[in-house]
N, C-alpha and C positions, 0 to 999 in steps of 0.2 A: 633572652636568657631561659624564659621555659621551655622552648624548644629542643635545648641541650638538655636542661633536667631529662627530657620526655625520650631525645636520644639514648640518655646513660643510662634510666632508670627501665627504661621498655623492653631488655632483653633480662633483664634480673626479674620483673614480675611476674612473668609466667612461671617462673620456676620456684613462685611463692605457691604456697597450698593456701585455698582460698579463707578456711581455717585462721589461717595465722592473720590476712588480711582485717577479716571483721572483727578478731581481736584487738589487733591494734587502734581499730574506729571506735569500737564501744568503751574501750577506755579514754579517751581523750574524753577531757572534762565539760566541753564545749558540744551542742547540740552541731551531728552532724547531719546533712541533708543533700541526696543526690537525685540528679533528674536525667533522663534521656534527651532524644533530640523531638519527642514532643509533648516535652514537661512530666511526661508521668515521672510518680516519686518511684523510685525502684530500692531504694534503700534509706533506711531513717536509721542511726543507732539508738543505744539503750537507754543513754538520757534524752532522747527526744522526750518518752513518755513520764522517766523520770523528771524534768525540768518544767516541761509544756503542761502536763494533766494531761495529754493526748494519747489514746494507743497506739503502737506503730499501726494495727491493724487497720485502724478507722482513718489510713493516710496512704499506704503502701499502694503501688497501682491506681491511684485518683492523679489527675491532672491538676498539675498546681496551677496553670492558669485558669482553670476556673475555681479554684481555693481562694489563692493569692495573685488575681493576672495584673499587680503590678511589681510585684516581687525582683528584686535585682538580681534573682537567681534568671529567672526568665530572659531579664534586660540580658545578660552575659553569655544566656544562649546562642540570643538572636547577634550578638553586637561582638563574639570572640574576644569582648574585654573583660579582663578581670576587675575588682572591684574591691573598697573597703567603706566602711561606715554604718552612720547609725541609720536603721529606718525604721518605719511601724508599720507591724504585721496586723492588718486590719480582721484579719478572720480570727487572732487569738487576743487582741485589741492591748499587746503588747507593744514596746520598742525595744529592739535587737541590735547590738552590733556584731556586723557581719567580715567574712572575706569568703567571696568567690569570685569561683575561677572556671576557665572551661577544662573539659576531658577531650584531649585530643587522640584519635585512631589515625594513621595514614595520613598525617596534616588535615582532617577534616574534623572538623565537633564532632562528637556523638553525645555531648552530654552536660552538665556544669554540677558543680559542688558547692552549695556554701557550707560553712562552721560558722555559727553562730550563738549568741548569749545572750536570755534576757537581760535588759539594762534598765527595765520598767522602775520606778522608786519604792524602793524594799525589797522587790523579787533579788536582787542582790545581795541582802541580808538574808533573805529565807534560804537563797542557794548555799549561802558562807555556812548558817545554820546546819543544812542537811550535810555539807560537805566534814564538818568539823565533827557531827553524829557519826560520821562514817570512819574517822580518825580515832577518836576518842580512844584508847584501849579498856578493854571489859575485863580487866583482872577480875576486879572485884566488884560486883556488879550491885553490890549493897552500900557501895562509897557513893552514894546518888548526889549528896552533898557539893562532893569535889570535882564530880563530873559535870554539874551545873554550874560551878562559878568558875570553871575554867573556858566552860561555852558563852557563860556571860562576860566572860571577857575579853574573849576574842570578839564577842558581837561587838562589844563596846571598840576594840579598834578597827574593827572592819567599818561599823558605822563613820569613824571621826577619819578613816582613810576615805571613804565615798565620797566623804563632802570635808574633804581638803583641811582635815582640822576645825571644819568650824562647830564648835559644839550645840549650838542650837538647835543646828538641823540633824544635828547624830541624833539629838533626845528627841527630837519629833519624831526621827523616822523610828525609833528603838520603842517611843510610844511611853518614857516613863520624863517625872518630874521635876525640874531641874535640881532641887534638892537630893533625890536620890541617884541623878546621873552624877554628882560633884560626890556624893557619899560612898560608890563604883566608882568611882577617878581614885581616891584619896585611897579605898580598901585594895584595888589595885594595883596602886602605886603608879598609875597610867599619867595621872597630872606630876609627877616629879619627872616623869622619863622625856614629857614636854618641854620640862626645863632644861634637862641637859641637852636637848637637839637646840633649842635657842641661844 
């Protein structure tokens, strides 16, 4: 089937301006990551360094097999398989899940792709965090109040979605005491909206 994508889509991309292309990668929410046919990184988008703490600079043109030389991006170089799952990126001493896939020219690699997301315990809280700072509208930028307990509570369902409802582990990872995570259910209204899905 990707073969066909690679057919239909290969005579429309050149006649993209390269402009429009890295736009459309540095928005995607998801860390993107491209390599040639000997692993150099040739392209990182914009949340790489937003997500990772990494600069693109201190990555761009390094060889990721000697960063990461057991990396599934590498595996799918060498092996023309695409790939999905969780792994651990031992050089940032995270776990990511991934999909990549190879870059075909002429039926041959020239390259592979992952997109991928930390899924470390909390970095998914911290991303939900930074992502919902990024939403939040600034009318009024002195309503500091209502800006914060609307973030506190999406963290609180972003948390009790991570771990499937179970509230234990929301308030561990959230870092507060069950007294005050049931006090944030109740000021929420988060524990009656539980009852109605039951």
């Amino acid at each position: 089937m990707s073969r066909v994508i690679h057919a239909i889509t290969t005579p429309v991309i050149p006649q993209w301006n390269r402009e429009l292309l890295f736009k459309i990668l540095d928005n995607i929410h998801d860390v993107v990551l491209v390599i040639d046919t000997d692993t150099t990184i040739v392209y990182v988008n914009e949340v790489y360094a937003r997500r990772l703490g990494v600069p693109a600079t201190k990555v761009l043109g390094r060889r990721l097999d000697r960063i990461e030389p057991n990396s599934s991006t590498i595996n799918c170089l060498k092996t023309g398989m695409p790939s999905q799952g969780r792994e651990y990126v031992e050089s940032l001493n995270i776990e990511v899940v991934s999909n990549t896939f190879p870059l075909y020219h002429d039926e041959r690699i020239v390259g592979a792709v992952s997109i991928f997301r930390n899924v470390t315990k909390g970095a998914g809280l911290n991303q939900e965090l930074i992502s919902d700072r990024e939403r939040v509208p600034m009318e009024n930028p002195y309503n500091m109040k209502e800006i914060t307990s609307r973030l506190e509570k999406e963290l609180i369902v972003s948390a009790l979605g991570n771990y499937n409802n179970n509230r234990t582990q929301a308030m561990k990872a959230l870092g507060i005491s069950r007294r005050a995570f049931y006090d944030k259910l109740r000021k929420y209204g988060i524990e009656d909206r539980d009852k109605e899905m039951s």
